[in-house]
N, C-alpha and C positions, 0 to 999 in steps of 0.2 A: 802717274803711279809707277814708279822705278822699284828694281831692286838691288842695293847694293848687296855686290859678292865681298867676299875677302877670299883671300887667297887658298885659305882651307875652302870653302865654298866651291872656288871654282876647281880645284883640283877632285873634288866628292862627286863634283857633278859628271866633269868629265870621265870619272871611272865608271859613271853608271850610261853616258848614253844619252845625257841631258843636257841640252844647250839653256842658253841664259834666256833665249829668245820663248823655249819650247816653257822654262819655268816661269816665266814675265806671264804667257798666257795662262798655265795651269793657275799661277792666283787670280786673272780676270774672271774665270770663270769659278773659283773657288769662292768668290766676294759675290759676283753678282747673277751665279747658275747657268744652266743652259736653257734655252727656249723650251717652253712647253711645247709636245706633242699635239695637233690638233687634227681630232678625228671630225670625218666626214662623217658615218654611217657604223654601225653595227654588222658586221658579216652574219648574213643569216643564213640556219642552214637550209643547205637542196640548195643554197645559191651561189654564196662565196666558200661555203663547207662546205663539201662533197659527202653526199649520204648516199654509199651503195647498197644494191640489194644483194641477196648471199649469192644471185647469178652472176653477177658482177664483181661481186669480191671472190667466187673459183676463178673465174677468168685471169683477173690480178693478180691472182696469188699463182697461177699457170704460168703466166708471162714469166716473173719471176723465178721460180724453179728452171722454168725451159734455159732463160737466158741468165740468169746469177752465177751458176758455177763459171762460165766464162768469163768471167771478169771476175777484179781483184778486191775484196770486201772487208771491209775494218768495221770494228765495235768498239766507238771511240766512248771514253766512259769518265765524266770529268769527276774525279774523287779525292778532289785538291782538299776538304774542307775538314778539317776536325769534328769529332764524336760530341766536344764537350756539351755543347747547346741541348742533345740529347738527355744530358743526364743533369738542369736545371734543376730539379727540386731535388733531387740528392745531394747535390752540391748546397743546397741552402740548408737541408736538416745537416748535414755535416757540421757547417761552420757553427749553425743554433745551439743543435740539441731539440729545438721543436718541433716535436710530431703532429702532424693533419690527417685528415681523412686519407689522400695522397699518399703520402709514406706509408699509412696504418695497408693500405688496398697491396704498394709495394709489395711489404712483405706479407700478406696474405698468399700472393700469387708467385711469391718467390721460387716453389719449385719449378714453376711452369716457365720462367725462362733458360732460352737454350745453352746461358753459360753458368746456371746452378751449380751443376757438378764441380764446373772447373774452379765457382767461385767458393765451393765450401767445401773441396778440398783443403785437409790439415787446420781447420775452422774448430770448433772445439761448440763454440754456439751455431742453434737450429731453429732459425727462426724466432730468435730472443724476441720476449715483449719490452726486454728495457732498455730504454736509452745508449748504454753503455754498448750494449750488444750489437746491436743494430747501427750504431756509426764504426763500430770495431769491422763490421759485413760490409757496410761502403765505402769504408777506408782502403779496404783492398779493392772492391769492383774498380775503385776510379785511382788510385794511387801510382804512382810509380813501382814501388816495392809491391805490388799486387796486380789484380791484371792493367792496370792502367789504363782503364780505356776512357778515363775523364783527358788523355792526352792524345791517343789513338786515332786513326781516321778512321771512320766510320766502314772504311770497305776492310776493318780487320775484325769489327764486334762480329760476335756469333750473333746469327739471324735465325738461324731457323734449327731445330732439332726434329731427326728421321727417325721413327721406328727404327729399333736396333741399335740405337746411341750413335748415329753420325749428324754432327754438327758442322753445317755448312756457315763459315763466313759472308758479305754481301759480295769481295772479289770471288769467291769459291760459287755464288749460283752466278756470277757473271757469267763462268767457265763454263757451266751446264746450258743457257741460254746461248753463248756462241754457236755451239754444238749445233742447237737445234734450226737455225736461219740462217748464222753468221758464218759458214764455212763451207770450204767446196773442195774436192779432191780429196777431203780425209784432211784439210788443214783449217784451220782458226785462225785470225789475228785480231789479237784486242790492244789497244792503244789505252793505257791509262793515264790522268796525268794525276799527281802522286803530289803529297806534302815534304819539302824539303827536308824538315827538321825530325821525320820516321823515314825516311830515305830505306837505311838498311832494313827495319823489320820489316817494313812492304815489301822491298826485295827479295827477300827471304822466302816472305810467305808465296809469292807469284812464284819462286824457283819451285816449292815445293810442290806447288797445286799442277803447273806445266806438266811434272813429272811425273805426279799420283794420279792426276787425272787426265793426262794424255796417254798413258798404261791404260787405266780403266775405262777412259770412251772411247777406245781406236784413234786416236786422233791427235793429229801435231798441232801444237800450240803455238803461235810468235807470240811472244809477249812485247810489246815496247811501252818504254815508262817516261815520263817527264815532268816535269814541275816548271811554276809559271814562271815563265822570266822573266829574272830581276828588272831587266831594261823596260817592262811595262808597268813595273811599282809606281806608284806617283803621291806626292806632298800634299801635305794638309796646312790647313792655319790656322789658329785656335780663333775660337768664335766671337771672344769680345774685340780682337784689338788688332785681330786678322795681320798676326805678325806669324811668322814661319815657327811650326812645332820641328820642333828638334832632340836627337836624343843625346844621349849622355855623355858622349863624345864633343858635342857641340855640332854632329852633320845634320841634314836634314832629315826627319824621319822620313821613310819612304813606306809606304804601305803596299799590298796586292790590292790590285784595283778592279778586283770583283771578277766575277766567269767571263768577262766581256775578254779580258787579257787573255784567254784562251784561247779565240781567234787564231794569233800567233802559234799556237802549239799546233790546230784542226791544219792550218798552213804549211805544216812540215808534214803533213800524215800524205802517203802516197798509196791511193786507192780510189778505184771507180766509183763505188758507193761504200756511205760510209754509215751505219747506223749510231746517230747519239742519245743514251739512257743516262739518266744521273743513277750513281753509286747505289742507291739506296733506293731504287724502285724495282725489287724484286719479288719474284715468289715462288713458294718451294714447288716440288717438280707436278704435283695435282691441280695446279693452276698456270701453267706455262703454257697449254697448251693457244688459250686466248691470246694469248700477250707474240706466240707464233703466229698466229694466222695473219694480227692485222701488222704486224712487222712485213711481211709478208706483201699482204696490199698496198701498205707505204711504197715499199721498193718498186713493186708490180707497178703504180702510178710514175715512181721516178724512171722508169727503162723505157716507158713507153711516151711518155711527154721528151724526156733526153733523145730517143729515135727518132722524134718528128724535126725536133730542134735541128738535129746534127743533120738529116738527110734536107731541109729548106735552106742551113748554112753551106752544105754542099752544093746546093741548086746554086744559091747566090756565087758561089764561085765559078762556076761554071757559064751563068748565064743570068737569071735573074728570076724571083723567085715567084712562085704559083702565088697571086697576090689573093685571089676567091679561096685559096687553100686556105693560106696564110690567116687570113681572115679567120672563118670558120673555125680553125684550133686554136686559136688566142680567142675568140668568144668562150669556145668549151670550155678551156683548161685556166683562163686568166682574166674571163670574164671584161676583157676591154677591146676596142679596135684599134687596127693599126694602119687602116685602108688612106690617113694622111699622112703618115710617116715618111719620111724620106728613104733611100736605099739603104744608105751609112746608117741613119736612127734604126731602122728596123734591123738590118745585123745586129746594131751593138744592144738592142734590147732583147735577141735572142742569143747571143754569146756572152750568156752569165753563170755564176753556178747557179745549182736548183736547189730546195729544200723543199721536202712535203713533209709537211707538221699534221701530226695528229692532234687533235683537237677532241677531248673531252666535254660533257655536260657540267654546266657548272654547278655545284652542289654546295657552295660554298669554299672549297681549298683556295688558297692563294695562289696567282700564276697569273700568265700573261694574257689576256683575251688578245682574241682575232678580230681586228678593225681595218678597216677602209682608211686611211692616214690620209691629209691633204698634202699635198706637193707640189714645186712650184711648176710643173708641169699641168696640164687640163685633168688628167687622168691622175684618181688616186691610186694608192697603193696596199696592196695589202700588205699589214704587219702585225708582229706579235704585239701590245704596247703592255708596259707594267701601269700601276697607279701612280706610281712617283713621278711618272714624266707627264703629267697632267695636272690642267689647272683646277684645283678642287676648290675655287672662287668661281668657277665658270659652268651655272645650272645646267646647261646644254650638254655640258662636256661630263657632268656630274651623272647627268640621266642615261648619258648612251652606254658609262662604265656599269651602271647599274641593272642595267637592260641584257649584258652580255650574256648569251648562252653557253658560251661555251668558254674554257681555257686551256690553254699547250700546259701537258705536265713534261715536257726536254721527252719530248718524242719524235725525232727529227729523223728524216729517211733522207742525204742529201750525196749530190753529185759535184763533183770540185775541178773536174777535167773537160775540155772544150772539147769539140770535134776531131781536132785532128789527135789527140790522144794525150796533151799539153795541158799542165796543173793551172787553174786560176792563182795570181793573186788574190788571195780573199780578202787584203788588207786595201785590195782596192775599194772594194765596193762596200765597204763599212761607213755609215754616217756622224762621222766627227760629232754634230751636235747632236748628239740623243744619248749619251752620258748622264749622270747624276750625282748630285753634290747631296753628302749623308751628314746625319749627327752623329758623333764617334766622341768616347771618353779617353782624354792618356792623361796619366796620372793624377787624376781629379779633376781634368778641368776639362770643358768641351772644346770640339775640333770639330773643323767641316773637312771632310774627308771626300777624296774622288772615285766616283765609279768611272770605271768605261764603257762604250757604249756594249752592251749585255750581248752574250754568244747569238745568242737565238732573239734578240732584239736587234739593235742599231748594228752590233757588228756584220746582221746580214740584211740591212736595211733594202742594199741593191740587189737584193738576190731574186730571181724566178720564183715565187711562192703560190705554192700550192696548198689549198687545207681542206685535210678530211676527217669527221667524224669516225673515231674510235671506242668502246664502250670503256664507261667510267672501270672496269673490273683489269682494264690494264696501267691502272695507276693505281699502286699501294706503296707510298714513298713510308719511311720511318723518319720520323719528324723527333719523338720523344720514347724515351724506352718500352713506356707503355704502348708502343704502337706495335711492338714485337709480340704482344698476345691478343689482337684483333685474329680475329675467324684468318683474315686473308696469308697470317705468317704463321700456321700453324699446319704443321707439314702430314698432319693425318686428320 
């Protein structure tokens, strides 16, 4: 299986960063997938989740405080993805005209969402029952010539509205949430990464919020922004005849190849700990205070597993390391032994980065459970795993996905710098095969599309993992607009 280039080919590829060699394998694996993940076991919790009691989550949460302001803290918040999926059945009555129970509930509830005001400003109709009116009302919420947010990133829709008429966006309570965990000396830094194609209005709106709202909490804001890079896009090939989808040009389509590409961006953030929330799991300021505390304990656990690490990799350089020690905190904190490891293995299995993922009850939402992985090592691993990387022909493997108690809603508490004070590559310790091959439409026909291996999946497959039970009341992501009037986003 070859593929010839032409000359436009290869000169496209080379602008992006793409050898022939790297695109030869993206269609092996486009055609024929990556290995399925094969779990050992079910992490259960009190075992491989860590269930504290409230005397042990002050304690954690003390650590923290004590020792956070000294060291340098980011709130890295991936907000790459567009609103429009949000606003799915507006989109369909639009193109229609057919109303359901859905749109009918829409505009019932219509005052009670937070961008009312702004969307029926200079509006003429008020809650019309007819057809005409009522796609005239979503024409603007999602238009260009209106608020646009059918185009929008979801960290620019209003979220939440305040006694008094202040209307906070999802990047605007990021800024209120820094405040209260993420910052130390009277400074904040939040790391976004950002959609190319709203580049300026994000930027805009981050200049403004810095300004209005580092005035109004005492407090300096760094903002840094980024967007995924190009150089981690990757090719697709249409599904019947698995020949290369290409656009209109005649170059190779290249698409973003899912959160995993992010990696890259978490790579260039310079900071001790670094807290990751996706865009959209917020809550207005009469529920923050939960979503503090076990922020909090996440950290609390990261400072005080990173002290152990970094004072045994001290030992080892100096002399060699308390092996009864060593022992005993890789049972507590990692649940495996190391007492046959060689010198070098046991360095390099402590000189990783860390992540401690909160782990929820699973109620149903979608997200990644916490599993025991096999490896080709004796000793399994713990990892996040989605469904997709599993074989759903394989009863065993069917049963244990189904058994999960628990799943990560991107509540990562994680450490990116070794002992001596020196950034990991993080793009070491990512597992090539644990990517995913998707079904994707361009322009009417189907395509297999490349994931990479997912931020908080394969991209941290080698990482130091840690999981602790956090309550279901710190995950209230917005999935669809309707999720902006649940009890959890209503700010009084």
């Amino acid at each position: 299986m070859t593929t010839s280039l032409t000359a436009q080919d290869t000169e496209f590829l080379q602008s992006r960063n793409i050898s022939s060699e790297q695109l030869q394998s993206y269609k092996e694996v486009l055609i024929n997938g990556y290995p399925f993940i094969s779990l050992t076991a079910n992490c259960q919790p009190g075992k491989e989740i860590n269930i504290f009691d409230e005397a042990e989550i002050a304690r954690l949460r003390a650590v923290f405080q004590d020792e956070g302001p000294s060291k340098r803290i980011v709130k890295f918040v991936p907000a790459s993805g567009a609103a429009s999926r949000m606003f799915k059945d507006l989109f369909t009555f639009l193109e229609t005209g057919k109303t359901n129970a859905t749109i009918d509930k829409f505009f019932t509830d219509l005052p009670g969402y937070p961008f009312y005001t702004e969307l029926m400003k200079d509006l003429d109709q008020n809650n019309p029952a007819d057809v005409a009116g009522r796609q005239e009302i979503i024409d603007k919420l999602l238009s260009p010539a209106g608020l646009d947010y059918g185009e929008l990133p979801k960290g620019l829709i209003s979220f939440h509205k305040y006694p008094g008429g202040d209307v906070r966006t999802a990047f605007a309570e990021h800024f209120y949430e820094a405040k209260l965990y993420a910052s130390s000396e009277d400074e904040a830094h939040i790391h976004f990464t950002i959609p190319e194609n709203t580049q300026d209005a994000v930027q805009a709106h981050l200049k403004d919020l810095k300004t209005s709202l580092g005035k109004k909490l005492g407090i300096h804001f760094y903002i840094e922004t980024s967007i995924q890079k190009p150089s981690t896009d990757t090719p697709a090939l249409y599904a019947d005849d698995h020949s290369w989808v290409r656009d209109e040009s005649g170059n190779f389509l290249l698409r973003p190849a899912g959160h995993g590409a992010l990696i890259e961006n978490l790579n260039d953030t310079d900071a001790d700990i670094v807290f990751v929330k996706n865009i959209d799991n917020v809550v207005p300021d009469r529920l923050k205070d939960i979503t503090v505390k076990y922020k909090e304990v996440l950290a609390g656990v990261l400072i005080e597993v990173q002290t152990e690490l970094f004072r045994f990799l001290e030992q080892a350089e100096i002399d060699s390391v308390d092996r009864n020690d060593c022992e005993e905190f890789f049972q507590k904190w990692f649940l495996r032994s190391v007492r046959q490891l060689s010198d070098s293995e046991l360095t390099d299995l402590m000189n990783r980065p860390i992540r401690v993922c909160g782990m929820v009850k699973n109620e149903g939402e979608p997200g990644g459970g916490p599993f025991l992985v096999k490896e080709k090592s004796d000793s399994p691993s713990l990892q996040i795993v989605e469904t997709a990387q599993l074989d759903q022909t394989d009863q065993s493997q069917k049963e244990m996905l189904s058994q999960a108690s628990h799943f990560n809603p991107v509540d990562l508490v994680v450490g990116l710098k070794n002992y001596k004070g020196e950034a990991f590559d993080l793009r070491e310790y990512r597992n090539p095969e644990t990517g995913m091959v998707v079904s994707k439409t361009y322009q009417g026909r189907e395509i297999k599309a490349l994931e990479l291996p997912g931020l908080w999946n394969g991209s941290m497959h080698y990482w130091n993992t840690i999981f602790v039970e956090v309550p279901i009341e710190t995950f209230n992501p917005v999935k669809t607009v309707f999720d902006l009037l649940r009890p959890q986003h209503q700010a009084k």
